[in-house]
N, C-alpha and C positions, 0 to 999 in steps of 0.2 A: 279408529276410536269407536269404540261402541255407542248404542244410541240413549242409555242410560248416565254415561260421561257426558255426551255433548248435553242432558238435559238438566244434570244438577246444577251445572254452574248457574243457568238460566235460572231455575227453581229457586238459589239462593241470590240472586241478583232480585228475583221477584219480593223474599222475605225480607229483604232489606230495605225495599222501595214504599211495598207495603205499606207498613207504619208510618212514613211519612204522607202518604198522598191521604190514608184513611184520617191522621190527626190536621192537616191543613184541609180537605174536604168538608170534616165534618165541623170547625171551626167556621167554613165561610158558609153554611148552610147552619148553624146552628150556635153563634157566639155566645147566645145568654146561657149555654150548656154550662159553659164554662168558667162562670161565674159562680156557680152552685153547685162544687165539688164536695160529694158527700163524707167523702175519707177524709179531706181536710177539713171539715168542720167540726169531722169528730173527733180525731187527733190533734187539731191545731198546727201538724204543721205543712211546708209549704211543699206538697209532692206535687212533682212534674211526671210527664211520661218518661223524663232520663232515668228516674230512678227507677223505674218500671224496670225500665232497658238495662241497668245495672245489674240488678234480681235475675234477670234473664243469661246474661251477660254470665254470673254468677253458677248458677244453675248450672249452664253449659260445662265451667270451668270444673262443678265437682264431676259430672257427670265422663269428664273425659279422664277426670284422677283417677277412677274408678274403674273404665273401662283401661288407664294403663296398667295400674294394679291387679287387672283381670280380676275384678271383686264382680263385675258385672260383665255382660257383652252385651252390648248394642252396635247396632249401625252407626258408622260414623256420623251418618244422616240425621241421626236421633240426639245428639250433643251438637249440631253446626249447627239444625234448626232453631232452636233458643238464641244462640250466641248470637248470626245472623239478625232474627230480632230485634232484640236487646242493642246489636249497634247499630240499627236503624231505628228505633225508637229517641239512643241515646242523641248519634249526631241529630238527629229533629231538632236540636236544642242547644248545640252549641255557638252557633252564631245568634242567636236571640240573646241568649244568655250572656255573651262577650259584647253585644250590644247593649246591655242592661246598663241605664245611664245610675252612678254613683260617682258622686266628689265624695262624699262622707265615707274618708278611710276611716276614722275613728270609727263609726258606727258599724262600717264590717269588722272591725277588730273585735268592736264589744260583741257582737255576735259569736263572734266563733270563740272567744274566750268564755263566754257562756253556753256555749252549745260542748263545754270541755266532758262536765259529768255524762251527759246524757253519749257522748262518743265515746266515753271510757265503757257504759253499760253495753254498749251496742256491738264494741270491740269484745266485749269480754261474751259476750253472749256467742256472737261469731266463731272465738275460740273455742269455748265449749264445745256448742254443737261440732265441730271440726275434732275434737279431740274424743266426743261420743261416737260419732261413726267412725274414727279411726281405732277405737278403740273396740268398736264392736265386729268390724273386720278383721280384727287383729295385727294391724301395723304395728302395733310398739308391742 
């Protein structure tokens, strides 16, 4: 095995760990940070670093569509690093989150029944741009 095999697995083991040790770190050294998230008080609404790690997560997912479509070439290195990332940003946050004390089903329902418009914009925005760069690659 070469010494570039035996280092990526490492390398991606590191980008994974990464985001967790850097957002519990900089939490236990700086709590009031996070109190005064600047993107949430501009938008209003409630981003976590999962969603970061989705976007990433994301990112990876066009990026390898593309290197199957041979639209692009890259290093495989260059799409696992995002994805890598992104699910180490996301699980950060899945046990917090499954932790998240709520009796009030009513009150997530009304949530997500109201968050329906703003998920149909976002889905449809999603599409587009999916169907612009497939369209300017020349998929269909």
């Amino acid at each position: 095995m070469s010494t570039k095999h035996t280092l990526e697995p490492i390398l991606y083991i590191f980008i994974f760990v990464a985001p967790v040790v850097y957002q519990r770190l900089h939490y236990k050294l700086d709590p009031k940070f996070f109190y005064k998230l600047g993107l949430r008080q501009k938008t209003g609404l409630q981003i976590h670093h999962a969603h970061w790690g989705l976007g990433w997560i994301f990112l990876s997912c066009i990026l390898m569509i593309l290197q199957t479509l041979q639209v692009i070439h890259i290093a495989s290195f260059l799409f696992l690093v995002p994805a890598t990332l992104g699910w180490g940003l996301f699980f950060d946050e899945i046990i917090p989150h499954l932790r998240m004390p709520s009796d009030d089903r009513d009150l997530e329902l009304k949530v997500y029944e109201e968050a329906g418009p703003a998920t149909i914009k976002l889905i449809t925005f999603m599409a587009i741009a999916i169907a612009v760069v497939a369209i300017s690659i020349n998929i269909f």
